[in-house]
N, CA and C atoms as an extended XYZ file, in Angstrom:
168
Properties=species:S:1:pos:R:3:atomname:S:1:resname:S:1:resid:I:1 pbc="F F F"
N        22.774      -40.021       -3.853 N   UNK     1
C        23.801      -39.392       -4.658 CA  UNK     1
C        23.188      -38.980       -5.994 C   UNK     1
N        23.556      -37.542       -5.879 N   UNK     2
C        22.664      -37.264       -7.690 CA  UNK     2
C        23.444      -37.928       -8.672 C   UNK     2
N        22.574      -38.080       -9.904 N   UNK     3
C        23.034      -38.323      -10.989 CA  UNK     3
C        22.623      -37.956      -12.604 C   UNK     3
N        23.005      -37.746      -13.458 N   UNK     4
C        22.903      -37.015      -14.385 CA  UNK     4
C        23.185      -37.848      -16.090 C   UNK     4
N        22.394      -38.009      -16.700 N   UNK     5
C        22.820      -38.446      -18.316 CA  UNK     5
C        22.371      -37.245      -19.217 C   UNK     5
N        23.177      -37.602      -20.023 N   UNK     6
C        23.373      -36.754      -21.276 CA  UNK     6
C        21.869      -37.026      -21.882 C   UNK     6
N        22.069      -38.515      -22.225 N   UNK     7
C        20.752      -39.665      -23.547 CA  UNK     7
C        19.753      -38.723      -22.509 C   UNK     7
N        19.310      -38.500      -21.117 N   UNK     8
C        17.967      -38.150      -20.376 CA  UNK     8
C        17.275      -37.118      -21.110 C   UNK     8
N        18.229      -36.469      -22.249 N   UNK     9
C        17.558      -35.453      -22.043 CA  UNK     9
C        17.390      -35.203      -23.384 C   UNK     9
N        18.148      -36.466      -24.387 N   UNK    10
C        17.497      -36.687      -25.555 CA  UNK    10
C        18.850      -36.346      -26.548 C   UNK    10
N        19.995      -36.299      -25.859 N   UNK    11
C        21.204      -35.873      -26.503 CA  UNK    11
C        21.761      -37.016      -26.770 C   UNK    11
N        22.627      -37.736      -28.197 N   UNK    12
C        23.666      -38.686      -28.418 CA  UNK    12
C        24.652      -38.876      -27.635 C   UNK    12
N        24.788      -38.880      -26.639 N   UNK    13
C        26.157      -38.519      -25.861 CA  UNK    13
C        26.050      -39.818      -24.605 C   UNK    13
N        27.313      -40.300      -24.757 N   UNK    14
C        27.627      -41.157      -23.446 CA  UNK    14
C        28.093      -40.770      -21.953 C   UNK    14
N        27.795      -39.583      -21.756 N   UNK    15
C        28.116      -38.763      -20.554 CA  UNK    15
C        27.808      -39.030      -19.243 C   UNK    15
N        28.070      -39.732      -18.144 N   UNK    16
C        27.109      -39.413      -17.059 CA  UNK    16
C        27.617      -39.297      -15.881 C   UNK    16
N        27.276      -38.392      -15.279 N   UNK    17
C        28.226      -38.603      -13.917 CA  UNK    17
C        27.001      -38.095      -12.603 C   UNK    17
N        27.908      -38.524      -11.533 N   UNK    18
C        26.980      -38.359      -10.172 CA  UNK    18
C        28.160      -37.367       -9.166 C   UNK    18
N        27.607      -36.996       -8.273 N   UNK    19
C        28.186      -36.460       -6.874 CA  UNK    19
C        27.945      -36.265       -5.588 C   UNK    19
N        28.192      -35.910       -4.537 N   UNK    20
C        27.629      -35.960       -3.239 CA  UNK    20
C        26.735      -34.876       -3.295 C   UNK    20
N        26.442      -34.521       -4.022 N   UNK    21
C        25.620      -32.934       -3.790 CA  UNK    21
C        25.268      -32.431       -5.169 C   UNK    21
N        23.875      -32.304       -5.125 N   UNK    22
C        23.507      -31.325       -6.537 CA  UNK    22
C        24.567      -30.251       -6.963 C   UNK    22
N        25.105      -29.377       -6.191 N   UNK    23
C        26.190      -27.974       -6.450 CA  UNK    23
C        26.843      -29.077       -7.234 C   UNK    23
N        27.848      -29.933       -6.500 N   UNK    24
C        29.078      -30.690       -7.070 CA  UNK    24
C        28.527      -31.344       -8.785 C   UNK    24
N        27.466      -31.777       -8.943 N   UNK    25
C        27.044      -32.752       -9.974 CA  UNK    25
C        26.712      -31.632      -10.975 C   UNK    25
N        26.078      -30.049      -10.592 N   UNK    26
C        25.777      -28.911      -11.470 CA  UNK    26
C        27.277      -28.514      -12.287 C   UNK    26
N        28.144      -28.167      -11.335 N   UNK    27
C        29.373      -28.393      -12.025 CA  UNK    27
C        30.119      -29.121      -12.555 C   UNK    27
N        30.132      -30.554      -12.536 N   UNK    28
C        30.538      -31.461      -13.867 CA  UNK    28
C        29.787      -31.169      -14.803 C   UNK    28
N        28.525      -31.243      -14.759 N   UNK    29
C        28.155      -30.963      -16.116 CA  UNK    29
C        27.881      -29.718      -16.622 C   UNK    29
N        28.218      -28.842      -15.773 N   UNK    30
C        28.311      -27.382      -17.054 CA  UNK    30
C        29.611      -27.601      -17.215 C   UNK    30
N        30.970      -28.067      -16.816 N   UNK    31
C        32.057      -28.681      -17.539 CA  UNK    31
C        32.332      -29.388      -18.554 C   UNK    31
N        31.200      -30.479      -18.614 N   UNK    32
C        31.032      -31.298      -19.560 CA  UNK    32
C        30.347      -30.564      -20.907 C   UNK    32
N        29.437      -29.651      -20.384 N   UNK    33
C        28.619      -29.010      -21.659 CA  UNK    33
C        29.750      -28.314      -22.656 C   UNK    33
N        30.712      -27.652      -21.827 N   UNK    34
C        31.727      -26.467      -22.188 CA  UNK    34
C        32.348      -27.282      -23.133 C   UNK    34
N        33.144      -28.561      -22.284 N   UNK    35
C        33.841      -29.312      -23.253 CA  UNK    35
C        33.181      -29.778      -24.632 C   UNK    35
N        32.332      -30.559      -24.128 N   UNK    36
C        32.203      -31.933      -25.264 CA  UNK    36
C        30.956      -30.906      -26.338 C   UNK    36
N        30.242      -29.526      -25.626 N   UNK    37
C        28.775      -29.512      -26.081 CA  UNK    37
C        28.859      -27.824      -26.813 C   UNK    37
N        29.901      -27.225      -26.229 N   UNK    38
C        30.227      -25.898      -26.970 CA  UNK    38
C        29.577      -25.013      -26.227 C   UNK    38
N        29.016      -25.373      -24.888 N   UNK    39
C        28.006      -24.573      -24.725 CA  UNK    39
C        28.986      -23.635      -23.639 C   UNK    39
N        29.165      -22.464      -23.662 N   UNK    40
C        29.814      -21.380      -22.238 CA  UNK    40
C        28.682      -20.990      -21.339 C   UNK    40
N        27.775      -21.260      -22.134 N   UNK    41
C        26.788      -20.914      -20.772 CA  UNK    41
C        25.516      -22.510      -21.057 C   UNK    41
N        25.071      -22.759      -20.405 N   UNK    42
C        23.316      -23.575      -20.703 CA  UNK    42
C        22.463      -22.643      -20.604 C   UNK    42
N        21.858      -22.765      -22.046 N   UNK    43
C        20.456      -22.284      -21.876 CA  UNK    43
C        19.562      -22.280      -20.938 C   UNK    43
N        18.443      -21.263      -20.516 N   UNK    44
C        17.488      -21.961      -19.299 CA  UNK    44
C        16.508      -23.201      -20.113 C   UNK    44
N        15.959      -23.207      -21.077 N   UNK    45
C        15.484      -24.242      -21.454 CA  UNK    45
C        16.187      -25.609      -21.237 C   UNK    45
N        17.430      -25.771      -21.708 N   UNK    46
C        18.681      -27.085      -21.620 CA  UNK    46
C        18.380      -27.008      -20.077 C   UNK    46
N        18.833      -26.051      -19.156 N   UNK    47
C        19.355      -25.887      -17.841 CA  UNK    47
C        17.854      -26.559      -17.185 C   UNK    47
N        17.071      -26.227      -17.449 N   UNK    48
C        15.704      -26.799      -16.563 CA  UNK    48
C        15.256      -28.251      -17.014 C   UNK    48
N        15.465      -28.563      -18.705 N   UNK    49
C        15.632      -30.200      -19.127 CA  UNK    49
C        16.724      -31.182      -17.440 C   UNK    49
N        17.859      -30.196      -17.867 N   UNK    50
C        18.802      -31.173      -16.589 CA  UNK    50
C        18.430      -31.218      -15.870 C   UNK    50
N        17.702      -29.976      -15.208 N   UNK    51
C        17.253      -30.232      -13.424 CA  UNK    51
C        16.192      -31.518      -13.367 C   UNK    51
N        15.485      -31.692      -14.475 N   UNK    52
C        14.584      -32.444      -13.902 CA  UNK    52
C        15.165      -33.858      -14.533 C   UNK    52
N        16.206      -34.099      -15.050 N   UNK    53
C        16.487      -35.144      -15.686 CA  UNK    53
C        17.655      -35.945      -14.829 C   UNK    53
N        17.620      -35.103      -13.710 N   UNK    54
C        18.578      -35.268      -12.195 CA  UNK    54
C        18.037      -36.391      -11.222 C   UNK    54
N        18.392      -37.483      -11.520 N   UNK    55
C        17.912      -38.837      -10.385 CA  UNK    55
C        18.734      -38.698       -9.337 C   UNK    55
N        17.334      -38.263       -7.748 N   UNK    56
C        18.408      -38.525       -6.618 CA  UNK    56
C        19.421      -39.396       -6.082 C   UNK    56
């Protein structure tokens, strides 16, 4: 089951969530970014930090 932290990637944030599937876990957290992070889109720099900061 993937899983995902905020701290992985060097951010203050208590965030973390998992899902049955990378797709499902990509979309909580560009949800989470929108909400808590301001972000409407992720950068590819941010966006490639997450991919690899993604524990299967």
């Amino acid at each position: 089951m993937p899983s995902f932290k905020c701290k992985d990637i060097g951010l203050d944030c208590p965030f973390k969530a998992d899902a049955k599937t990378q797709d499902e876990l990509m979309k909580k957290i560009a949800a989470h970014a929108a909400s808590a992070h301001g972000m409407k889109t992720v950068p590819p720099e941010t966006m490639a930090k997450i991919k690899k900061a993604i524990k299967p």
